[in-house]
N, CA, C and O atoms as a GROMACS GRO file, in nm:
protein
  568
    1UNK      N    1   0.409  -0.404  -2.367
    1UNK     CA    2   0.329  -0.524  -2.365
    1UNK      C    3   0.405  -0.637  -2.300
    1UNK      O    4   0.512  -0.619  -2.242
    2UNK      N    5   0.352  -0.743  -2.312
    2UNK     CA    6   0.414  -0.899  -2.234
    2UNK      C    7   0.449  -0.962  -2.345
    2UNK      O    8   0.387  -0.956  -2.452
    3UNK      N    9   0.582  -1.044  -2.317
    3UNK     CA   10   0.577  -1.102  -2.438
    3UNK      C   11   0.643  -1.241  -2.356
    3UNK      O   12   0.715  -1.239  -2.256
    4UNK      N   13   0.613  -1.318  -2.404
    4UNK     CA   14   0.650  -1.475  -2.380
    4UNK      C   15   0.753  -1.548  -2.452
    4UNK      O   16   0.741  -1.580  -2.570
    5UNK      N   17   0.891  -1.584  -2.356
    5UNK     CA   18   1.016  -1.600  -2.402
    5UNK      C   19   1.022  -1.755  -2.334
    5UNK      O   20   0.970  -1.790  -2.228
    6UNK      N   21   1.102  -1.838  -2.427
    6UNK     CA   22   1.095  -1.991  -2.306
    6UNK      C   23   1.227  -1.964  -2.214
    6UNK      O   24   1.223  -2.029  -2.110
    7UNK      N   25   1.334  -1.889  -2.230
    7UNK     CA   26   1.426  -1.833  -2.145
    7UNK      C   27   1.364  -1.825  -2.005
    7UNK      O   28   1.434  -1.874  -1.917
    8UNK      N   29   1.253  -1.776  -1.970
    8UNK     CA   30   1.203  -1.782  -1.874
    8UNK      C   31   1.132  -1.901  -1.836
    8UNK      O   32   1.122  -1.901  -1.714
    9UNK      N   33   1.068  -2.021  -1.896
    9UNK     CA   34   1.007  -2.144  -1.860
    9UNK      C   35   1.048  -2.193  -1.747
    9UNK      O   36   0.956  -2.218  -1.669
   10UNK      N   37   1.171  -2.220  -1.703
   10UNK     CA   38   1.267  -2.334  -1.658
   10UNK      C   39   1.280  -2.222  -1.522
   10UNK      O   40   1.344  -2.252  -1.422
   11UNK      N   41   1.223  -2.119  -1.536
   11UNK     CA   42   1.240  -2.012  -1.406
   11UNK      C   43   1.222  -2.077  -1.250
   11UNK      O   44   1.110  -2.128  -1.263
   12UNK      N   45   1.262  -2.106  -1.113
   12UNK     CA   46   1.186  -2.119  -1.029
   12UNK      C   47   1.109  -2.023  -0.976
   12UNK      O   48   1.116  -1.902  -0.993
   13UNK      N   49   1.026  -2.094  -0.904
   13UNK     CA   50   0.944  -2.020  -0.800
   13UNK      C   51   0.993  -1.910  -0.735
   13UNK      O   52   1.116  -1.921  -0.730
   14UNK      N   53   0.946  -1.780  -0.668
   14UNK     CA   54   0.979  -1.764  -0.615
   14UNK      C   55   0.997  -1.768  -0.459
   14UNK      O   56   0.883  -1.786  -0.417
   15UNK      N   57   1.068  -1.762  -0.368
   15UNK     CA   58   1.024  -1.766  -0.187
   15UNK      C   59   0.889  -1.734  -0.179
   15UNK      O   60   0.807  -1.826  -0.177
   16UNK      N   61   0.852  -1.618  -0.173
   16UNK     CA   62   0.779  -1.557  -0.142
   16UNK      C   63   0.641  -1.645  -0.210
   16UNK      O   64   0.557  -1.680  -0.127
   17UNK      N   65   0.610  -1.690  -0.386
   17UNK     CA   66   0.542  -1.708  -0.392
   17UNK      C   67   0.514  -1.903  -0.355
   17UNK      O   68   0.413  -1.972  -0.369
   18UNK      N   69   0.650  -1.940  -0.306
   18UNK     CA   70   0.686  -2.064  -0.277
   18UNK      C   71   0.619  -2.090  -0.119
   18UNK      O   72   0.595  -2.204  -0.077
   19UNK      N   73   0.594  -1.956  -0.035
   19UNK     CA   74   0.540  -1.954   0.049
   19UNK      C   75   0.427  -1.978   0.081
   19UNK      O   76   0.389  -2.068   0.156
   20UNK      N   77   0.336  -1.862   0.000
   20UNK     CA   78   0.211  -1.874  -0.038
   20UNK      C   79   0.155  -1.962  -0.090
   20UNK      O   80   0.034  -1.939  -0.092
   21UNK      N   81   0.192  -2.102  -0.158
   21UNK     CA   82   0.139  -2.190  -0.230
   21UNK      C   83   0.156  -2.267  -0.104
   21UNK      O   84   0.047  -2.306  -0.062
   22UNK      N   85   0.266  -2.304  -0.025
   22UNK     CA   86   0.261  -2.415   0.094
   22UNK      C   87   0.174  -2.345   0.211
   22UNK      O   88   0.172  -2.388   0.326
   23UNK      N   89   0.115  -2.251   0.174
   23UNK     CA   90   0.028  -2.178   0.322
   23UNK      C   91  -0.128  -2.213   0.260
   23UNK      O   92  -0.201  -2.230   0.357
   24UNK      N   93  -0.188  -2.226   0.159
   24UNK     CA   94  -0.308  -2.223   0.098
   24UNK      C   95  -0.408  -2.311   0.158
   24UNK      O   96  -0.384  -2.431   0.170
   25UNK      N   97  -0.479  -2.276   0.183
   25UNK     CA   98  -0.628  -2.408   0.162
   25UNK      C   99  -0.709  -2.422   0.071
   25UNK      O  100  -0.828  -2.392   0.082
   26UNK      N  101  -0.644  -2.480  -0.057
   26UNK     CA  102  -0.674  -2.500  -0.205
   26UNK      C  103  -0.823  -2.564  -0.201
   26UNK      O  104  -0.904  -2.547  -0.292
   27UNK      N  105  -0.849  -2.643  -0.082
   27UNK     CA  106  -0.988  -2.681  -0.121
   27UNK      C  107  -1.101  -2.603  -0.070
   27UNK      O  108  -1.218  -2.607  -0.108
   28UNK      N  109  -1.042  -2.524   0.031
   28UNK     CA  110  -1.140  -2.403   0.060
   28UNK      C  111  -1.193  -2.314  -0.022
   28UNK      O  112  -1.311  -2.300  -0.054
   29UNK      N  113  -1.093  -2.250  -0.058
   29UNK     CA  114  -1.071  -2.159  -0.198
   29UNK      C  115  -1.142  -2.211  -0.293
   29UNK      O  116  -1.194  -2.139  -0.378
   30UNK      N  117  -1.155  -2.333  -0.294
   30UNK     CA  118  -1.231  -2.388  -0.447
   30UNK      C  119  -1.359  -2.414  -0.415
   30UNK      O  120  -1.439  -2.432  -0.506
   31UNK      N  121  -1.407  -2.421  -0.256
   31UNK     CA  122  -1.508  -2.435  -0.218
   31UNK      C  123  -1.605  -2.314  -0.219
   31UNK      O  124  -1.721  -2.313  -0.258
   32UNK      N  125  -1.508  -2.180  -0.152
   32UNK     CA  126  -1.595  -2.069  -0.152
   32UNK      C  127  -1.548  -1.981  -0.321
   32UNK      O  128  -1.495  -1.872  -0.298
   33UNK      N  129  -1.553  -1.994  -0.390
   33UNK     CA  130  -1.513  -1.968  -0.518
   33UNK      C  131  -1.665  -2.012  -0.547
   33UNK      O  132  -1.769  -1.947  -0.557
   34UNK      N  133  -1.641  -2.124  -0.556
   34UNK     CA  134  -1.791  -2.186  -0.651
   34UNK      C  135  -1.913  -2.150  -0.546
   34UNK      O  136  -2.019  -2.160  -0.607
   35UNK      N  137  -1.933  -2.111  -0.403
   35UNK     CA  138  -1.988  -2.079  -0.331
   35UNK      C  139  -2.072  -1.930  -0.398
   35UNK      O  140  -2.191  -1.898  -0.395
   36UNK      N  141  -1.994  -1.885  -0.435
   36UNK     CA  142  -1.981  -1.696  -0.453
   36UNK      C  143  -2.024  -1.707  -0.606
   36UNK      O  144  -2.076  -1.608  -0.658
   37UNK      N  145  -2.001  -1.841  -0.692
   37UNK     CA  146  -2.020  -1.805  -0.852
   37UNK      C  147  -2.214  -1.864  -0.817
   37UNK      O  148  -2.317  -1.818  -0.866
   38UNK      N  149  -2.196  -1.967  -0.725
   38UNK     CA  150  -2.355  -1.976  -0.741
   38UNK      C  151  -2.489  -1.889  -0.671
   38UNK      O  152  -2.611  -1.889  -0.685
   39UNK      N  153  -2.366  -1.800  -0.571
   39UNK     CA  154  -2.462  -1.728  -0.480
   39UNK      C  155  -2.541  -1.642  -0.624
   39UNK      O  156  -2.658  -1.643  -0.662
   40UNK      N  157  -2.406  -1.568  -0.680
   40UNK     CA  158  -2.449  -1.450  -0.753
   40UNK      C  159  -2.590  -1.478  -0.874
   40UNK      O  160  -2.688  -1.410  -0.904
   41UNK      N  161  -2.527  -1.644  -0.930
   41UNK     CA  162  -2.587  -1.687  -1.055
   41UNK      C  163  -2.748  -1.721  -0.973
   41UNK      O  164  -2.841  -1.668  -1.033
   42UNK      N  165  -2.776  -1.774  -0.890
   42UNK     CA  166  -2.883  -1.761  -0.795
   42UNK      C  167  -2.983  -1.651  -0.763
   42UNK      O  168  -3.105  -1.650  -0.746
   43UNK      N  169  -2.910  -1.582  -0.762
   43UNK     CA  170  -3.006  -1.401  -0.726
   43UNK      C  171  -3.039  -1.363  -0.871
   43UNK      O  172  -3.126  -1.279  -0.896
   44UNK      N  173  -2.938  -1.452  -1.006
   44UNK     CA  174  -2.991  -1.369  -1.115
   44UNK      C  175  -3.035  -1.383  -1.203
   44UNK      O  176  -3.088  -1.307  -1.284
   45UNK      N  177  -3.002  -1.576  -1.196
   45UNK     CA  178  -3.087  -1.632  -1.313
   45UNK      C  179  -3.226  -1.662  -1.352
   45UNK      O  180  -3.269  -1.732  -1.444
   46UNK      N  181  -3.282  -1.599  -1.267
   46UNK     CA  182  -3.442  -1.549  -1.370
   46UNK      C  183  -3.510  -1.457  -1.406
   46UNK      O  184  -3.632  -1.450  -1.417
   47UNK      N  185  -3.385  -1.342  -1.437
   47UNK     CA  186  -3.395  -1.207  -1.499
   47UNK      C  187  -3.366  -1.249  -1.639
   47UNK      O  188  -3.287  -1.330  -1.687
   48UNK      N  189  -3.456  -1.167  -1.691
   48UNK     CA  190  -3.413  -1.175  -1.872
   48UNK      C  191  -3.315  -1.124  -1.897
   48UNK      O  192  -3.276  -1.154  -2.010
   49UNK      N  193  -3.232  -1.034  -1.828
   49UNK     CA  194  -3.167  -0.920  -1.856
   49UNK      C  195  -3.027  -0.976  -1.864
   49UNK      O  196  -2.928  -0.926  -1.916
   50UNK      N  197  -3.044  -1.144  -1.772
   50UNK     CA  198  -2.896  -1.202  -1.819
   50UNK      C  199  -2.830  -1.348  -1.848
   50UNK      O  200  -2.876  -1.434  -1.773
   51UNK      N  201  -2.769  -1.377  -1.906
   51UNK     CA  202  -2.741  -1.492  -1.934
   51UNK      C  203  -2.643  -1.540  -1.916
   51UNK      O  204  -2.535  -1.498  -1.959
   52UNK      N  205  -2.663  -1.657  -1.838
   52UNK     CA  206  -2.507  -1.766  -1.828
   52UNK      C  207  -2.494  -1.874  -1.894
   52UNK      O  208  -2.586  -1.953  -1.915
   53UNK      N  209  -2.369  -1.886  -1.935
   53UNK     CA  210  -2.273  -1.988  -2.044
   53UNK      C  211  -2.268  -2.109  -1.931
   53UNK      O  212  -2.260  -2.217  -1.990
   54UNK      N  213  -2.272  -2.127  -1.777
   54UNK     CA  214  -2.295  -2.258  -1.717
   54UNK      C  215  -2.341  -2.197  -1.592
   54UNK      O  216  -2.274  -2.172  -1.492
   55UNK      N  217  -2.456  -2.178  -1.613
   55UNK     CA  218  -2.532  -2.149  -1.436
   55UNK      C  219  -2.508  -2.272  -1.390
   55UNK      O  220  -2.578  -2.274  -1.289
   56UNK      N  221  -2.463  -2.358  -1.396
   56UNK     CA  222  -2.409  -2.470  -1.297
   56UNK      C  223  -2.289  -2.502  -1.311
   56UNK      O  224  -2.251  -2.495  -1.427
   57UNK      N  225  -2.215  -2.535  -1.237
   57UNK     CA  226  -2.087  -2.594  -1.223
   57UNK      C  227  -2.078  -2.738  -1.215
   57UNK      O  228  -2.147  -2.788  -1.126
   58UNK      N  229  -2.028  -2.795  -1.267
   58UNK     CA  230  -1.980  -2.909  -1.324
   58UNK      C  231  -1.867  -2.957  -1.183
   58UNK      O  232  -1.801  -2.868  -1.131
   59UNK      N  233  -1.856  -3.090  -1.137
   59UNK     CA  234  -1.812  -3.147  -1.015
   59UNK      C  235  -1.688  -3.075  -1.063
   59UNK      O  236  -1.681  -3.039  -1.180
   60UNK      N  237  -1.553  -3.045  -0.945
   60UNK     CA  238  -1.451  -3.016  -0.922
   60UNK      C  239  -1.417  -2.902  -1.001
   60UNK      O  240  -1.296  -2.880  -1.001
   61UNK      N  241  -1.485  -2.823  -1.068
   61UNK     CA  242  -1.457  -2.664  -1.112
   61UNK      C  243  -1.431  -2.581  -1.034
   61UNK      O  244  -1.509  -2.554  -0.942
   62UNK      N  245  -1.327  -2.526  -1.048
   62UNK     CA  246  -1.305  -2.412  -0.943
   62UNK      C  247  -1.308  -2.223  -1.054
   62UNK      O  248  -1.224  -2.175  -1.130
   63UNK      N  249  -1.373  -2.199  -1.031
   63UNK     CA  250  -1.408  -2.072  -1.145
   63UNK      C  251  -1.298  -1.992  -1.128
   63UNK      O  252  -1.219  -2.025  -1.039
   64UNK      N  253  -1.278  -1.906  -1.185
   64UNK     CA  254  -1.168  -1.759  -1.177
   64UNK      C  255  -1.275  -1.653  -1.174
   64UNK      O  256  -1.266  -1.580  -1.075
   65UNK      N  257  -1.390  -1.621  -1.268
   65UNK     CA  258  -1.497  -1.530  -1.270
   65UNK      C  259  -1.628  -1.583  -1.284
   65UNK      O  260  -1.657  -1.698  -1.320
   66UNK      N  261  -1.694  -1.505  -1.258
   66UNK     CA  262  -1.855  -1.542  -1.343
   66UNK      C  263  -1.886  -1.516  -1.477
   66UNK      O  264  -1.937  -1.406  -1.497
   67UNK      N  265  -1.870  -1.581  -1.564
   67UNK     CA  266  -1.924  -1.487  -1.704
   67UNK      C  267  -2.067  -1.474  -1.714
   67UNK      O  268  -2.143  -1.562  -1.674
   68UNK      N  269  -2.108  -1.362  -1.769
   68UNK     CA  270  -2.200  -1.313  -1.774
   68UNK      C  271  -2.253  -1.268  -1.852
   68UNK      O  272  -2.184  -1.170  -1.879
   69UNK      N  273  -2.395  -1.268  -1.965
   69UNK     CA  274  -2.438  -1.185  -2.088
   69UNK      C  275  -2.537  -1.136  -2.040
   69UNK      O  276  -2.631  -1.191  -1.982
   70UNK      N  277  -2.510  -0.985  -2.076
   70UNK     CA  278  -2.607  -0.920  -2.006
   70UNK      C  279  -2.690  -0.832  -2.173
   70UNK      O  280  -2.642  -0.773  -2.270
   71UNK      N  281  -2.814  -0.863  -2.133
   71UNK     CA  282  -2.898  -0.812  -2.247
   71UNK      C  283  -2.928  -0.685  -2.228
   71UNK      O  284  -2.942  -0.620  -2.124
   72UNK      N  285  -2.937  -0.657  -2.339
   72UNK     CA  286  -2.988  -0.515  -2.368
   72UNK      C  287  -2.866  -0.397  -2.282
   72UNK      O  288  -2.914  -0.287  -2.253
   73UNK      N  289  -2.730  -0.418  -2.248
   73UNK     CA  290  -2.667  -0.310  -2.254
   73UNK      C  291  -2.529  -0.338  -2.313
   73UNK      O  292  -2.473  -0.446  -2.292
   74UNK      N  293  -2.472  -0.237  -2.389
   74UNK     CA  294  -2.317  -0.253  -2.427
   74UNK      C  295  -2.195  -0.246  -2.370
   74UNK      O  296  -2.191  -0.143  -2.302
   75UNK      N  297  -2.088  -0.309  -2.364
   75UNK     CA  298  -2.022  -0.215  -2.226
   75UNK      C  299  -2.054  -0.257  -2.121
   75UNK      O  300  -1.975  -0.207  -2.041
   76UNK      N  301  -2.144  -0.339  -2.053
   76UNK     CA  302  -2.162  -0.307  -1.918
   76UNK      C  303  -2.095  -0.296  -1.832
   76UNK      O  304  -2.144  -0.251  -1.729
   77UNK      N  305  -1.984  -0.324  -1.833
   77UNK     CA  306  -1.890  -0.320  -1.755
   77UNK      C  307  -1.828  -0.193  -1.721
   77UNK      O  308  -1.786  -0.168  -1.608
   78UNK      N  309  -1.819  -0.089  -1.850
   78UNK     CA  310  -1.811   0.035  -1.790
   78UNK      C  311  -1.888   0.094  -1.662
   78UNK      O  312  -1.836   0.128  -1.555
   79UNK      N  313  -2.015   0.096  -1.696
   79UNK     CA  314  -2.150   0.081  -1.567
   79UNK      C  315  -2.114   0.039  -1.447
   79UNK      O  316  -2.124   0.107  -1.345
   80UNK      N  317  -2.071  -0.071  -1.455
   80UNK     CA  318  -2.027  -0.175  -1.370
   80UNK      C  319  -1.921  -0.058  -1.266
   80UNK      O  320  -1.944  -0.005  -1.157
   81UNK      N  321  -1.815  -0.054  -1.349
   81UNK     CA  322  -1.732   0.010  -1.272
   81UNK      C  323  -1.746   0.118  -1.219
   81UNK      O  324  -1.714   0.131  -1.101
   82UNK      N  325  -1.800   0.232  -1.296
   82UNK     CA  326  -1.827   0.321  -1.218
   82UNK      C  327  -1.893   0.318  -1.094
   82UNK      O  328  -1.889   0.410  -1.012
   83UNK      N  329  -1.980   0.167  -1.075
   83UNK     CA  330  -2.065   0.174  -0.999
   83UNK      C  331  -1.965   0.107  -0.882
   83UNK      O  332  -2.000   0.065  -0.772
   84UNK      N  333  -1.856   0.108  -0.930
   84UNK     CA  334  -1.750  -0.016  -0.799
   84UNK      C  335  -1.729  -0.140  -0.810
   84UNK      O  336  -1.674  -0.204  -0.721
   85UNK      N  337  -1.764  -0.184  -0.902
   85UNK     CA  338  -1.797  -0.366  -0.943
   85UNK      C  339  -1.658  -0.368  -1.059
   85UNK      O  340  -1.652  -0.322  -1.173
   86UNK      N  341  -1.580  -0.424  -0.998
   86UNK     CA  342  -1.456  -0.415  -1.045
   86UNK      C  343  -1.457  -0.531  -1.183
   86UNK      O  344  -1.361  -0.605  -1.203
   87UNK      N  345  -1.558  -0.531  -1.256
   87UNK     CA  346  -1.575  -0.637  -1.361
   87UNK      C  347  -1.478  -0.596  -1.523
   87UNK      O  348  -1.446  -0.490  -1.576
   88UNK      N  349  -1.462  -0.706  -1.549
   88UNK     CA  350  -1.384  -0.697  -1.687
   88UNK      C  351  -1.420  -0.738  -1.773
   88UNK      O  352  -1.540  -0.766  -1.766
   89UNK      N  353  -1.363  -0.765  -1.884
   89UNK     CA  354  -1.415  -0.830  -2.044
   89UNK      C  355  -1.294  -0.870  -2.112
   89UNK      O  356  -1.179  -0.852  -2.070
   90UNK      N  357  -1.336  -0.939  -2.245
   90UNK     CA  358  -1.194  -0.953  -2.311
   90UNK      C  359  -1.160  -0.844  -2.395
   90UNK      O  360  -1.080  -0.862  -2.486
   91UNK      N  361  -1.221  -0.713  -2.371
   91UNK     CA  362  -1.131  -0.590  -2.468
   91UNK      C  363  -1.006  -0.601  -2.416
   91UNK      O  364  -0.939  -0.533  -2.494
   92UNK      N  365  -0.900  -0.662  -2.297
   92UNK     CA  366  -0.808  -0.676  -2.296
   92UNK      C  367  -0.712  -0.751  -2.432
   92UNK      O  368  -0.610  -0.710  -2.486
   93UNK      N  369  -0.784  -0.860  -2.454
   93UNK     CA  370  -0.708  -0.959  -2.566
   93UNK      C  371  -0.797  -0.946  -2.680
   93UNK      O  372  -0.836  -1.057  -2.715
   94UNK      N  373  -0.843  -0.850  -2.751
   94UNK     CA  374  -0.938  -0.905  -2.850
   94UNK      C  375  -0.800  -0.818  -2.972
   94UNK      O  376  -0.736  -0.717  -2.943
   95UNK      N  377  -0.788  -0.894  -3.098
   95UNK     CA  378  -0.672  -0.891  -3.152
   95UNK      C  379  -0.741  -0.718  -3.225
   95UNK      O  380  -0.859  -0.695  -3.201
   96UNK      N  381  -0.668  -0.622  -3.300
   96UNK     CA  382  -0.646  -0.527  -3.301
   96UNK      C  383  -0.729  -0.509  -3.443
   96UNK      O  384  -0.805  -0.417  -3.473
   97UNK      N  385  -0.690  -0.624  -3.520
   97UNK     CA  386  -0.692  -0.651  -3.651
   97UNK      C  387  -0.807  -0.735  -3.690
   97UNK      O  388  -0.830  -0.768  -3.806
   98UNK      N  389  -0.887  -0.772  -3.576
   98UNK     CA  390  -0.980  -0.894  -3.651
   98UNK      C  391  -1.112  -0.850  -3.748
   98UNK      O  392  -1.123  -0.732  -3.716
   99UNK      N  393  -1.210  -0.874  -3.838
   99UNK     CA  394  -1.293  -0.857  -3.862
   99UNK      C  395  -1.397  -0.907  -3.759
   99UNK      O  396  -1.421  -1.026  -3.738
  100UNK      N  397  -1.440  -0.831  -3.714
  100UNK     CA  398  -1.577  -0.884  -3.650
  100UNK      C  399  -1.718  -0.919  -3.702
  100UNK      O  400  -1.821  -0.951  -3.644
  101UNK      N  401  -1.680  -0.897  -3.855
  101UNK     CA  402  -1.844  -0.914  -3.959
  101UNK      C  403  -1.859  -1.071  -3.950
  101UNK      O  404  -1.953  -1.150  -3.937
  102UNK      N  405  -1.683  -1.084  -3.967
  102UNK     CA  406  -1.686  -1.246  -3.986
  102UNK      C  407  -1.664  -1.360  -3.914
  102UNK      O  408  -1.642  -1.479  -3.934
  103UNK      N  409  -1.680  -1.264  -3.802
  103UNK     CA  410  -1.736  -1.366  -3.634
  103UNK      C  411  -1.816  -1.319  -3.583
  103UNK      O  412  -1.782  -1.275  -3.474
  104UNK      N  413  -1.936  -1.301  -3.612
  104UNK     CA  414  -2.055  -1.264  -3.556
  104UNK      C  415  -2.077  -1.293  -3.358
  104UNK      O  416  -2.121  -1.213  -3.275
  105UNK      N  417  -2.043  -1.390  -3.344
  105UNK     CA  418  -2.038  -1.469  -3.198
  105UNK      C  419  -1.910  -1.420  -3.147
  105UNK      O  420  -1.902  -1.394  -3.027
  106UNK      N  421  -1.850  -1.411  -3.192
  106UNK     CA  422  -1.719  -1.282  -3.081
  106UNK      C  423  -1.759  -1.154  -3.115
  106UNK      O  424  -1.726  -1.066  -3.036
  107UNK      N  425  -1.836  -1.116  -3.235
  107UNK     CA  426  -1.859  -0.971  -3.161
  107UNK      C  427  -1.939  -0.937  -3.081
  107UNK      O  428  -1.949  -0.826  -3.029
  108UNK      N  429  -2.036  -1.081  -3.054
  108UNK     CA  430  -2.186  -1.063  -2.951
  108UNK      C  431  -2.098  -1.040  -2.852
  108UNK      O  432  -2.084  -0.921  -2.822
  109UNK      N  433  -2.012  -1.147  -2.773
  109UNK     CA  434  -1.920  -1.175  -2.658
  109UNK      C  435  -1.859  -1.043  -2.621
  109UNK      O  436  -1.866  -0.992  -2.509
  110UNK      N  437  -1.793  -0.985  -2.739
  110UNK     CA  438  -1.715  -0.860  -2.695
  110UNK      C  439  -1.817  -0.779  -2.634
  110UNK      O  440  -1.792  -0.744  -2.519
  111UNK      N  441  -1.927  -0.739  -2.686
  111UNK     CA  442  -2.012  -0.613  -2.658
  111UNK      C  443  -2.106  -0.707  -2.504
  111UNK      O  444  -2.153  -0.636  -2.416
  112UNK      N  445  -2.121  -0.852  -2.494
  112UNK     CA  446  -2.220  -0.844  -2.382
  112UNK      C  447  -2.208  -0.924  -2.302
  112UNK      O  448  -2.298  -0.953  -2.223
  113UNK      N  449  -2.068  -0.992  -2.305
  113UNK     CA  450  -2.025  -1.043  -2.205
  113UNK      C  451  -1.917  -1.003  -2.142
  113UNK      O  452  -1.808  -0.985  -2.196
  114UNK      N  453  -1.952  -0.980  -1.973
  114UNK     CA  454  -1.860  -0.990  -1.882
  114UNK      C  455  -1.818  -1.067  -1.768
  114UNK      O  456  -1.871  -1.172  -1.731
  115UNK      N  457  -1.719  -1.010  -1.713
  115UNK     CA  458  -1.682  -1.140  -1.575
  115UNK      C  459  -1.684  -1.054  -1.460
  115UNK      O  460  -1.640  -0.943  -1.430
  116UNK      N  461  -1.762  -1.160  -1.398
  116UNK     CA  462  -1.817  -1.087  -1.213
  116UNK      C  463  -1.715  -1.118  -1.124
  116UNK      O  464  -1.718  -1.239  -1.145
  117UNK      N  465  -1.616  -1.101  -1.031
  117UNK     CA  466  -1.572  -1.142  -0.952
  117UNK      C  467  -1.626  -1.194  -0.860
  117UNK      O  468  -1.733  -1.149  -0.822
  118UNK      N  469  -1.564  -1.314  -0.792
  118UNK     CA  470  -1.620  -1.429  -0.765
  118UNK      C  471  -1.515  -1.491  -0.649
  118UNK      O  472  -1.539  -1.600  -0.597
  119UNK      N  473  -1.394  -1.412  -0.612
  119UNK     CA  474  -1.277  -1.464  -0.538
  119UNK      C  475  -1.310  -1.448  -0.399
  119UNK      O  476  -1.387  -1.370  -0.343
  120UNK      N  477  -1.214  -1.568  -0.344
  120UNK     CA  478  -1.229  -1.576  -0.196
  120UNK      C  479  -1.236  -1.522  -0.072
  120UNK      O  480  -1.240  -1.561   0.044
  121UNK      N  481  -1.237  -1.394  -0.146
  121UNK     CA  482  -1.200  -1.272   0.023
  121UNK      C  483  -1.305  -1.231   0.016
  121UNK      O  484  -1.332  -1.154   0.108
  122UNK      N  485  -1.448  -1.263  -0.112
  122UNK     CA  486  -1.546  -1.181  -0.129
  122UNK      C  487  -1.630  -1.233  -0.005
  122UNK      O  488  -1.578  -1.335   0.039
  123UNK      N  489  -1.744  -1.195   0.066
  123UNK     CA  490  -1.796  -1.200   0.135
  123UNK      C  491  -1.999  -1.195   0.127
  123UNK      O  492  -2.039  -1.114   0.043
  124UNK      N  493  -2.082  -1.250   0.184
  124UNK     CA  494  -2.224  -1.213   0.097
  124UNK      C  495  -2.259  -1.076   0.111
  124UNK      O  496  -2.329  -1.043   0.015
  125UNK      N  497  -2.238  -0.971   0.198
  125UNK     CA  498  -2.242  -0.850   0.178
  125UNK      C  499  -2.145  -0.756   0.038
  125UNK      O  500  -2.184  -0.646  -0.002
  126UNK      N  501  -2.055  -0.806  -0.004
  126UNK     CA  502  -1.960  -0.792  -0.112
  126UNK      C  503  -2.038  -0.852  -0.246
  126UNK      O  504  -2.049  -0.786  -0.350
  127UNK      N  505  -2.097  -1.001  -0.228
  127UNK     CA  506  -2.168  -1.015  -0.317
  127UNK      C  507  -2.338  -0.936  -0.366
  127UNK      O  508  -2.400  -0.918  -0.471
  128UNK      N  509  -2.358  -0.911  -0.240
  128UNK     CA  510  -2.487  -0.848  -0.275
  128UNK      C  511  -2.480  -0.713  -0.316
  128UNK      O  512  -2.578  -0.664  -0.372
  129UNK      N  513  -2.369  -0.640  -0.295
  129UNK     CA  514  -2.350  -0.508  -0.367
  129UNK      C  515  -2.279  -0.537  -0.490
  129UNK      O  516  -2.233  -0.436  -0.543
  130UNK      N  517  -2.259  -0.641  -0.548
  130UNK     CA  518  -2.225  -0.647  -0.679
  130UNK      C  519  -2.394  -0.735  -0.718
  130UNK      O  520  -2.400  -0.701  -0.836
  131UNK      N  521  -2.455  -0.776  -0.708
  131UNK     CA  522  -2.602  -0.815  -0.767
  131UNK      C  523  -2.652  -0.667  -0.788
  131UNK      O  524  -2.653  -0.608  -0.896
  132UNK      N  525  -2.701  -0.605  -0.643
  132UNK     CA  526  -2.786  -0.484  -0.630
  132UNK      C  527  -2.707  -0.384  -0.780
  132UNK      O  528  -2.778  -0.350  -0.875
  133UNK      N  529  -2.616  -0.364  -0.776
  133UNK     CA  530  -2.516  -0.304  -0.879
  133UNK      C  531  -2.535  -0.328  -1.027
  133UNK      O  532  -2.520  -0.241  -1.114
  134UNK      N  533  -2.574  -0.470  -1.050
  134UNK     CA  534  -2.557  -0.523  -1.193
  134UNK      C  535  -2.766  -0.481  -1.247
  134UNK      O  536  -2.813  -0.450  -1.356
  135UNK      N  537  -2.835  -0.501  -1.110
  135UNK     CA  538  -2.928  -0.466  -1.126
  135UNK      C  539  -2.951  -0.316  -1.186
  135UNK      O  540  -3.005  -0.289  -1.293
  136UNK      N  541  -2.907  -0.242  -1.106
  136UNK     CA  542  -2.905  -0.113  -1.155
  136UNK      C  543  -2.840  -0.041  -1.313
  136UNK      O  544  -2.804   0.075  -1.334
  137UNK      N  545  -2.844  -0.126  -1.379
  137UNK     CA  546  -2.729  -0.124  -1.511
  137UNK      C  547  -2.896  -0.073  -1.555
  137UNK      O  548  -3.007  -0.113  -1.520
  138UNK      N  549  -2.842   0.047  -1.660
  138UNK     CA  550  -2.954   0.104  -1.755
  138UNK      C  551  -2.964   0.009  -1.878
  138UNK      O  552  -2.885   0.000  -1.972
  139UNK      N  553  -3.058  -0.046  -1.859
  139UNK     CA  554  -3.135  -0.174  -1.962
  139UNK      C  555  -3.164  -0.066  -2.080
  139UNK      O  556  -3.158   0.057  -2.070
  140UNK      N  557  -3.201  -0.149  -2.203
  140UNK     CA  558  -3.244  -0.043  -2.316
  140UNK      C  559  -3.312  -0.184  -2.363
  140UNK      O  560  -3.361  -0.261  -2.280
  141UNK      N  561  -3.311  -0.209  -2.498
  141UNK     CA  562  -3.305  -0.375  -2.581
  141UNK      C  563  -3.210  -0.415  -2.597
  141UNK      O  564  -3.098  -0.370  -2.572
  142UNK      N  565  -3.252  -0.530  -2.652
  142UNK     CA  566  -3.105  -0.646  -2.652
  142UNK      C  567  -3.085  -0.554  -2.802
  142UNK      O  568  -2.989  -0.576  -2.876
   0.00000   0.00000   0.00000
């Protein structure tokens, strides 16, 4: 696992990634970022089948993913992937030990929300095979 030491805080940069930060076009990136979170939220927000936590973006947000609740399937993200839609969830961090009786609203989250990729190299042909994709998810009930 990772574990977080402050020994490392005070670390510099490295070249390489000292490079990459003075080469960027940070406002591009933040431009087509939110470009790609509204294309997708656009094609999908007037399906029942899904729900967003901010189909709009709020001035100067720059997203990392799309989150996404998708009704009526569990998992979708398994789906997802098989289908090539490189989407994730928080089963990465969800603690090992928690009760979920007694967070009702993180266990909705765990089972039906996921995150769409949304990054800058994506392209609208890239985005539309991740819509066409999410479409194809076997619906059941919520």
């Amino acid at each position: 696992g990772t574990e977080f030491t402050t020994q490392m805080v005070d670390m510099p940069m490295t070249k390489i990634s000292q490079w990459i930060y003075n080469h960027m076009d940070f406002d591009k990136i933040v431009e087509i970022r939110r470009r790609n979170y509204s294309y997708i939220v656009e094609a999908l927000v007037d399906k029942q089948q899904f729900g967003f936590i901010h189909p709009i973006l709020c001035e100067g947000i720059c997203p990392w993913v799309l989150p996404i609740i998708v009704h009526g399937v569990n998992n979708a993200h398994f789906q997802l992937r098989a289908l090539g839609v490189p989407a994730a969830t928080w089963d990465g961090v969800k603690p090992e030990n928690i009760n979920l009786d007694e967070y009702p609203d993180a266990e909705y989250l765990y089972k039906k929300l996921i995150f769409l990729p949304i990054h800058q190299s994506l392209n609208n042909h890239n985005l539309n095979f991740i819509i066409d994709k999410i479409m194809k998810l076997g619906f059941s009930g919520s």
